[in-house]
C-alpha positions as a Markdown table, in Angstrom:
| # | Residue | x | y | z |
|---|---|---|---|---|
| 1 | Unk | 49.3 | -114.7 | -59.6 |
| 2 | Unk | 45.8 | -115.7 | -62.0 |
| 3 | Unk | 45.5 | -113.4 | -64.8 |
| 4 | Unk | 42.8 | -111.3 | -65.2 |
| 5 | Unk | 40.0 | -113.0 | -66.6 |
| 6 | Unk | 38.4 | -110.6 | -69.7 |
| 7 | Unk | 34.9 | -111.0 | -71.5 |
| 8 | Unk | 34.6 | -110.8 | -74.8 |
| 9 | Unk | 32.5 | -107.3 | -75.6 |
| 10 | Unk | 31.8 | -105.9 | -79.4 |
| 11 | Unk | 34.5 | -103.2 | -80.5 |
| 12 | Unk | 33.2 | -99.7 | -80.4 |
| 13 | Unk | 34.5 | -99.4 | -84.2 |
| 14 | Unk | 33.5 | -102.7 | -86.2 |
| 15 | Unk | 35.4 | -101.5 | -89.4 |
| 16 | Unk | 38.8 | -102.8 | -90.0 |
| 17 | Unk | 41.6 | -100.1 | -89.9 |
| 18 | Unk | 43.8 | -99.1 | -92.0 |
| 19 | Unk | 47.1 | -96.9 | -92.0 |
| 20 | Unk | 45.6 | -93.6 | -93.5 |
| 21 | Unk | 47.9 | -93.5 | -96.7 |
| 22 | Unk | 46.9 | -97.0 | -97.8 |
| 23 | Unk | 48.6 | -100.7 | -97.9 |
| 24 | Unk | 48.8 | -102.4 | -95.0 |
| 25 | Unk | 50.0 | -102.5 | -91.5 |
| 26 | Unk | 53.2 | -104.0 | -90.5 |
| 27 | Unk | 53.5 | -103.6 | -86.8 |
| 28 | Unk | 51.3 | -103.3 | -83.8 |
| 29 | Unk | 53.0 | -102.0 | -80.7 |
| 30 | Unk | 51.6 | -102.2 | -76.8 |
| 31 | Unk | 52.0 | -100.5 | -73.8 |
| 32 | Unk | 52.2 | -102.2 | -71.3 |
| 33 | Unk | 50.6 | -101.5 | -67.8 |
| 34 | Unk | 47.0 | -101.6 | -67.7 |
| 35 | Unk | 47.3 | -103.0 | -71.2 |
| 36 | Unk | 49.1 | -106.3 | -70.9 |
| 37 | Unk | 49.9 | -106.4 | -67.6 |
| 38 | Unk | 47.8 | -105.3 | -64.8 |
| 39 | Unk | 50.2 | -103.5 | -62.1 |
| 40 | Unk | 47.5 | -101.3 | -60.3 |
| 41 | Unk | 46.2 | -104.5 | -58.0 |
| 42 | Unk | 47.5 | -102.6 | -55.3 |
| 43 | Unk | 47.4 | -98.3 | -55.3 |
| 44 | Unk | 50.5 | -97.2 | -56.3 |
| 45 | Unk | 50.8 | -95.2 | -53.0 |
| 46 | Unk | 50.3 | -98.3 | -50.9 |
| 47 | Unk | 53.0 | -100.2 | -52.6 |
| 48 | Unk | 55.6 | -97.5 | -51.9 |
| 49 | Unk | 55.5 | -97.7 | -48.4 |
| 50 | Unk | 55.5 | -101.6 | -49.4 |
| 51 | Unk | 58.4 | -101.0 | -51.0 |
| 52 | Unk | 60.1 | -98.7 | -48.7 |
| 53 | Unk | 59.8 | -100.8 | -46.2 |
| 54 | Unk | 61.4 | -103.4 | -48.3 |
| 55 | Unk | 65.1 | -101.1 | -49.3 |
| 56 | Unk | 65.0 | -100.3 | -45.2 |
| 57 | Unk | 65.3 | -103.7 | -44.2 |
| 58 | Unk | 67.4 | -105.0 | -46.8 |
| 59 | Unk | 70.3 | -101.9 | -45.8 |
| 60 | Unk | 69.9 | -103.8 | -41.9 |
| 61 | Unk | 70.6 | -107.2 | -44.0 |
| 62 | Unk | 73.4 | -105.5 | -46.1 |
| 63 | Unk | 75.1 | -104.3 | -42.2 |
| 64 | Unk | 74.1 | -100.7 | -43.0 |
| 65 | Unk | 72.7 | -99.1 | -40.1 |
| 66 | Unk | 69.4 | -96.9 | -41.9 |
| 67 | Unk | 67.9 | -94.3 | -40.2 |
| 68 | Unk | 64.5 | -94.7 | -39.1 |
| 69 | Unk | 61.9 | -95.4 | -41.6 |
| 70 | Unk | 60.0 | -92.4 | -41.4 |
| 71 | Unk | 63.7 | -90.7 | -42.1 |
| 72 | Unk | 64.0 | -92.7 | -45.4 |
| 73 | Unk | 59.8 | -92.2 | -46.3 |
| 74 | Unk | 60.1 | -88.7 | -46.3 |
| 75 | Unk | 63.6 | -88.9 | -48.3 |
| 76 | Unk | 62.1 | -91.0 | -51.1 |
| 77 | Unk | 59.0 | -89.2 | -51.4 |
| 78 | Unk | 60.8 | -85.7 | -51.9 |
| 79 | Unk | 63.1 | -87.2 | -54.7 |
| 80 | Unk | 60.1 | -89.0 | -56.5 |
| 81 | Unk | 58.1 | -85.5 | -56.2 |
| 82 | Unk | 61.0 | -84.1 | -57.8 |
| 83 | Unk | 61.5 | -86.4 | -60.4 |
| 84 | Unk | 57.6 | -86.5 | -61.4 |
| 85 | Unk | 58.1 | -82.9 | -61.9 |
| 86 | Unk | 60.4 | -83.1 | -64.6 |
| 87 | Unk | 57.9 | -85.8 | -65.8 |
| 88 | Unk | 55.6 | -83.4 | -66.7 |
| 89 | Unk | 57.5 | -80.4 | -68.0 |
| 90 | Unk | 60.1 | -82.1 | -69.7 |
| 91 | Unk | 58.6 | -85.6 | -69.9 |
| 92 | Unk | 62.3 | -87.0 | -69.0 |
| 93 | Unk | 62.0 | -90.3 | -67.6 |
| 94 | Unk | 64.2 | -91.2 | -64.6 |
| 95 | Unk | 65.2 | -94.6 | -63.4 |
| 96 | Unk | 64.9 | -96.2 | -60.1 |
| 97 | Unk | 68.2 | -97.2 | -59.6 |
| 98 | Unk | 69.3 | -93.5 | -59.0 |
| 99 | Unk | 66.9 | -92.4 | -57.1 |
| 100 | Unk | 67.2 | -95.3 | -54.5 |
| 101 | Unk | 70.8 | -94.3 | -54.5 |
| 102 | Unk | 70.1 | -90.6 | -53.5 |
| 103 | Unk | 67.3 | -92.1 | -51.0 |
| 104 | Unk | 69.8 | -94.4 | -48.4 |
| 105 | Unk | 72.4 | -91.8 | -48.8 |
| 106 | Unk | 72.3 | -90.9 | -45.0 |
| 107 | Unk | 75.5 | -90.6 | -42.7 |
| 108 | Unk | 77.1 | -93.6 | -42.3 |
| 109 | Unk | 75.6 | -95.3 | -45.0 |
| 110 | Unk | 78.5 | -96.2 | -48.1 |
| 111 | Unk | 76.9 | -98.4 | -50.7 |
| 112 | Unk | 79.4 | -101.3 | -51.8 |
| 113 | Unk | 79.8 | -102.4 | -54.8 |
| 114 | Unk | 76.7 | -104.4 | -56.5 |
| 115 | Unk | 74.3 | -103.1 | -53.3 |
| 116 | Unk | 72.6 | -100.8 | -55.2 |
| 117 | Unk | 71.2 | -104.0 | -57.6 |
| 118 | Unk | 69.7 | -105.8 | -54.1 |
| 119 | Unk | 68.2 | -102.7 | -53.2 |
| 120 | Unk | 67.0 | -102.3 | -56.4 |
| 121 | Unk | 65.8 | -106.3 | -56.2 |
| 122 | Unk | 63.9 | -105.5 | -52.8 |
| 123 | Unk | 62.3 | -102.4 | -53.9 |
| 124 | Unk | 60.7 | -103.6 | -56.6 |
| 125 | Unk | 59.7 | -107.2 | -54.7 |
| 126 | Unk | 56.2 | -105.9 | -53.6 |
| 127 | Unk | 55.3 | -104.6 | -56.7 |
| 128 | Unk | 55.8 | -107.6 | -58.6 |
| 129 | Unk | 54.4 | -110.0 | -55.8 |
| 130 | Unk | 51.0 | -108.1 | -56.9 |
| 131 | Unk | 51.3 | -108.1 | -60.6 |
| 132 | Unk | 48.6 | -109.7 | -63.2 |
| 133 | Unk | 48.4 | -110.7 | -66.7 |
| 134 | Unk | 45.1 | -109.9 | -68.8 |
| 135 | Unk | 44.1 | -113.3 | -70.0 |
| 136 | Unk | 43.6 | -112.1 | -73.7 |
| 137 | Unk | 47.0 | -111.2 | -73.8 |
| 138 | Unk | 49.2 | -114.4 | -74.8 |
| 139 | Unk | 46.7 | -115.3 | -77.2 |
| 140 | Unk | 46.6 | -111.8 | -78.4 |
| 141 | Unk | 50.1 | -111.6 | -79.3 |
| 142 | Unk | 50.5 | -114.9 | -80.4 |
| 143 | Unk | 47.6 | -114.3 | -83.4 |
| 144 | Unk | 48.9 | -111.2 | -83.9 |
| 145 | Unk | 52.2 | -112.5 | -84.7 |
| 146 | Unk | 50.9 | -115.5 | -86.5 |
| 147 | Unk | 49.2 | -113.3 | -89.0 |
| 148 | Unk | 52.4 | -111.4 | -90.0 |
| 149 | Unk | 52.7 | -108.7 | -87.7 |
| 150 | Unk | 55.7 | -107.1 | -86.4 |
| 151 | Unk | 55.2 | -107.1 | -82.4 |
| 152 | Unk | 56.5 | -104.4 | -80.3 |
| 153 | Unk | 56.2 | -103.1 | -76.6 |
| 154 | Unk | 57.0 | -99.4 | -75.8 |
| 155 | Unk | 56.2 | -98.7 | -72.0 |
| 156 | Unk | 56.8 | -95.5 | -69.5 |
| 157 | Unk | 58.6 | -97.2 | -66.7 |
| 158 | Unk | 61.5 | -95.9 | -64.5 |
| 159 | Unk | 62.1 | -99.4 | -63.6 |
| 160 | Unk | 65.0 | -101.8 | -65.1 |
| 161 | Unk | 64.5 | -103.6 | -68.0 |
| 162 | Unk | 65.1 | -106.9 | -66.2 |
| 163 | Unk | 62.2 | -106.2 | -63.7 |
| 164 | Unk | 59.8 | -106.5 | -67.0 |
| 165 | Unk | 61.9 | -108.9 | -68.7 |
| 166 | Unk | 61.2 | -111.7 | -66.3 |
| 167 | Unk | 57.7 | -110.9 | -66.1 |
| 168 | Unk | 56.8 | -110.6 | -69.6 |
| 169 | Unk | 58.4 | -114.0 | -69.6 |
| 170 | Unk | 56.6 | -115.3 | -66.5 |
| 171 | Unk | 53.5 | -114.9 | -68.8 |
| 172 | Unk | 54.7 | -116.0 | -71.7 |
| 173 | Unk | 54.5 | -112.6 | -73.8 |
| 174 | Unk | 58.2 | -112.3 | -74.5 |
| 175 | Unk | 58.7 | -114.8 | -76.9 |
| 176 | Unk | 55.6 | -112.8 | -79.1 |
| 177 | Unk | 57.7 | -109.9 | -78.5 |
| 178 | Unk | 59.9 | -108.9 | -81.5 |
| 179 | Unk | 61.1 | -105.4 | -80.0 |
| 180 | Unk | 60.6 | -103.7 | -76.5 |
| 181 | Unk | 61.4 | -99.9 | -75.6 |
| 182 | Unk | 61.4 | -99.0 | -71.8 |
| 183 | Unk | 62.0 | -95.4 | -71.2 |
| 184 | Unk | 64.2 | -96.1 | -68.2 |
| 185 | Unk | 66.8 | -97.1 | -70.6 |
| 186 | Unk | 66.2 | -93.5 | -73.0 |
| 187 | Unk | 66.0 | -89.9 | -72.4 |
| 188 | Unk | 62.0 | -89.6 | -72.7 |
| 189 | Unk | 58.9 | -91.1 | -72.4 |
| 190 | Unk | 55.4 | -91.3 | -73.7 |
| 191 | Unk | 54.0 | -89.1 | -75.2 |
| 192 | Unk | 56.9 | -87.2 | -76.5 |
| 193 | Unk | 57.6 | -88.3 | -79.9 |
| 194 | Unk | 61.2 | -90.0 | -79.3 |
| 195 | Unk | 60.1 | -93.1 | -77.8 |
| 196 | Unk | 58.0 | -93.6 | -80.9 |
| 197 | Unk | 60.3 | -93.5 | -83.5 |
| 198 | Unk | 63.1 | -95.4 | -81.4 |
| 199 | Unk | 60.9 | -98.4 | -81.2 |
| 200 | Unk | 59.6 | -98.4 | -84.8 |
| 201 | Unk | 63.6 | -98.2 | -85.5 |
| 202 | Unk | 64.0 | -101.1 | -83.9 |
| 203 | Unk | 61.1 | -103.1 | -85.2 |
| 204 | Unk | 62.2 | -101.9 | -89.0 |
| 205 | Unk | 59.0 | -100.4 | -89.6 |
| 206 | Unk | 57.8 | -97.4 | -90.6 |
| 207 | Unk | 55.0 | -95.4 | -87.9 |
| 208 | Unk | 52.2 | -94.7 | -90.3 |
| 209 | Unk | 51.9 | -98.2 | -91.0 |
| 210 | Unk | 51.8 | -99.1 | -87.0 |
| 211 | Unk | 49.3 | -99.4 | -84.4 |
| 212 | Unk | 49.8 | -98.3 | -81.3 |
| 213 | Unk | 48.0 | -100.0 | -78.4 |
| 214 | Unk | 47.5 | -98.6 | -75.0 |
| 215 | Unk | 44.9 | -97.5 | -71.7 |
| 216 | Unk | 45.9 | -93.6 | -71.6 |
| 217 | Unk | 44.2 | -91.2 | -74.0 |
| 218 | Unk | 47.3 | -88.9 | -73.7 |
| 219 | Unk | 50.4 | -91.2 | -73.8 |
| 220 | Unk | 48.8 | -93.6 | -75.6 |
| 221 | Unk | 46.4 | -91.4 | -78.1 |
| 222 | Unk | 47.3 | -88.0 | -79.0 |
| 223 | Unk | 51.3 | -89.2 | -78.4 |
| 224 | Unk | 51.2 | -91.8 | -81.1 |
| 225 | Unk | 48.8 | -89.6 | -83.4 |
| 226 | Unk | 51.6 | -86.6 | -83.0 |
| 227 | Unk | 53.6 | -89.1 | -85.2 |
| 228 | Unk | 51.5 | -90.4 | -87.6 |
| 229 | Unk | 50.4 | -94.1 | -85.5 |
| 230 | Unk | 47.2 | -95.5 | -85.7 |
| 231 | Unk | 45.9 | -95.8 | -82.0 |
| 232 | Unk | 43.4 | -97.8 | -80.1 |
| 233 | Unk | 42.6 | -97.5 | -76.8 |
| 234 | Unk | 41.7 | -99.9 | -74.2 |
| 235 | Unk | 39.3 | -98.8 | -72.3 |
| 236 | Unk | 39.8 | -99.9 | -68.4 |
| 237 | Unk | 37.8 | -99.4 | -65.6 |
| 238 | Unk | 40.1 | -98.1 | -63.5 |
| 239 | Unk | 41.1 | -95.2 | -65.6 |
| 240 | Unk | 39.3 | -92.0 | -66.0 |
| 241 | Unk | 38.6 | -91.2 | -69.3 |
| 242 | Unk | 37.5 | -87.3 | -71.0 |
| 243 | Unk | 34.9 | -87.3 | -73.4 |
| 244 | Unk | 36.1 | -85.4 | -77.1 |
| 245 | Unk | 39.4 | -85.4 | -75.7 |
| 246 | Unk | 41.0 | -88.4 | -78.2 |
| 247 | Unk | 39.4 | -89.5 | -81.3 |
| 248 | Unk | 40.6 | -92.6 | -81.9 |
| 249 | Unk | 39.5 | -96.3 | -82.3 |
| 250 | Unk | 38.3 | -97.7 | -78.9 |
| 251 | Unk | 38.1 | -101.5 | -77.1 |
| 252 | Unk | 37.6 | -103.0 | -73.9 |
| 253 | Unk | 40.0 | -106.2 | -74.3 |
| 254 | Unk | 42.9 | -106.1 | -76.3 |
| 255 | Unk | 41.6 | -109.6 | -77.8 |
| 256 | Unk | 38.9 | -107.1 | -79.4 |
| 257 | Unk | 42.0 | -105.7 | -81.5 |
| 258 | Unk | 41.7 | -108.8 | -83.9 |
| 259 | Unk | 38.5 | -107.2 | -85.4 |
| 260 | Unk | 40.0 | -104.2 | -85.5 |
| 261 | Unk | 43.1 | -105.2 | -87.8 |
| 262 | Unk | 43.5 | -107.7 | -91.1 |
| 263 | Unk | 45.2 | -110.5 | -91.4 |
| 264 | Unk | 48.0 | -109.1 | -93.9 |
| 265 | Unk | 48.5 | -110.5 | -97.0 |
């Protein structure tokens, strides 16, 4: 698909940061959706029946024999209920695969070996069909990087790391990328404070000399500040946003973030 074409708009904050004991940056991490990538093109709920629909055909292409669709509908939506509760009291992330798994499991249907990875692979087929790249975003990185800056991704996302693999690629963000972090591969997610410090662990840097990028004033504000990150939020339209809630440094593109940060020396 296009990417998402972006204007140019002055940053909210037209001072530079700066990591609040001193010195200099040395990373600058992003979330992903809604930051990079736009995945919202189509509501969520709409692309689950999409995507349901999807799994249910590919168990008649498999030689399962499904139970009718409204059977399976009402299956998935319970488990992802479930899961989404756990989201928010334990903020434990949970991962697709498995909860596909408990989804088909009707009588008569045995999942053979490597079936579960095509179900998987139809699943997520709608979703990525409607997927978009901000058109800041290559260039973004790519300066970013250019001027000295460890790159990193950390993203909530029960999905496999594949999925986002060959999109980020697609776009040609990977090759900026110098570490990723999805939580469907760890315990937690955003904004508990473990996804935060496994990512800057893998980058080699230390969190109060990152930035952390993102659209969500709790995951992606008061979860890096609970660490010691510098955020900046991205301010999209399709997001509702609460006034006092987040103090932090605020954009509308992520290609305003190049006036927000030095080049480092």
């Amino acid at each position: 698909m296009n990417p998402i074409q972006t204007e140019t708009h002055p940053t909210s904050n037209v001072e530079a940061l700066a990591p609040p004991d001193g010195g200099q940056f040395e990373a600058i991490i992003f979330d992903m959706g809604s930051t990079l990538l736009e995945f919202e093109n189509v509501p969520w709920p709409i692309l689950y029946t999409y995507s349901c629909a999807a799994v249910h055909e590919r168990l008649r292409q498999l030689g399962h024999t499904p139970p009718p669709y409204e059977a399976l509908w009402e299956r998935f939506q319970e488990l992802l209920q479930w899961r989404r509760q756990r989201l928010r009291t334990e903020m434990r992330e949970y991962q697709i695969g498995p909860l596909l798994r408990s989804a088909v499991q009707f009588d008569g249907i045995k999942l053979r070996p490597g079936e579960l990875s095509r179900i998987c692979d139809a699943y997520y087929a709608p979703i990525r069909r409607q997927v978009t790249v901000y058109s800041d975003a290559r260039e973004t990185l790519q300066t970013l990087k250019e001027a000295g800056y460890r790159i990193g991704l950390l993203s909530n996302t029960p999905f496999r790391v594949q999925d986002h693999r060959e999109e980020l690629q697609l776009y040609g963000l990977w090759e900026h990328i110098d570490a990723a972090l999805f939580t469907s591969t760890v315990r937690y997610r955003k904004p508990h404070a473990q996804p935060f410090h496994q990512i800057a662990e893998r980058l080699g840097v230390r969190l109060n000399r990152s930035v952390y990028v993102g659209d969500r004033q709790y995951e992606d504000v008061l979860g890096p500040q609970r660490v010691g990150m510098t955020p900046v939020l991205v301010r999209r339209p399709k997001r509702k946003y609460e006034p006092g809630q987040t103090d932090s440094a605020e954009i509308e593109q992520i290609s305003e973030l190049l006036r927000l940060v030095p080049q480092r020396a």
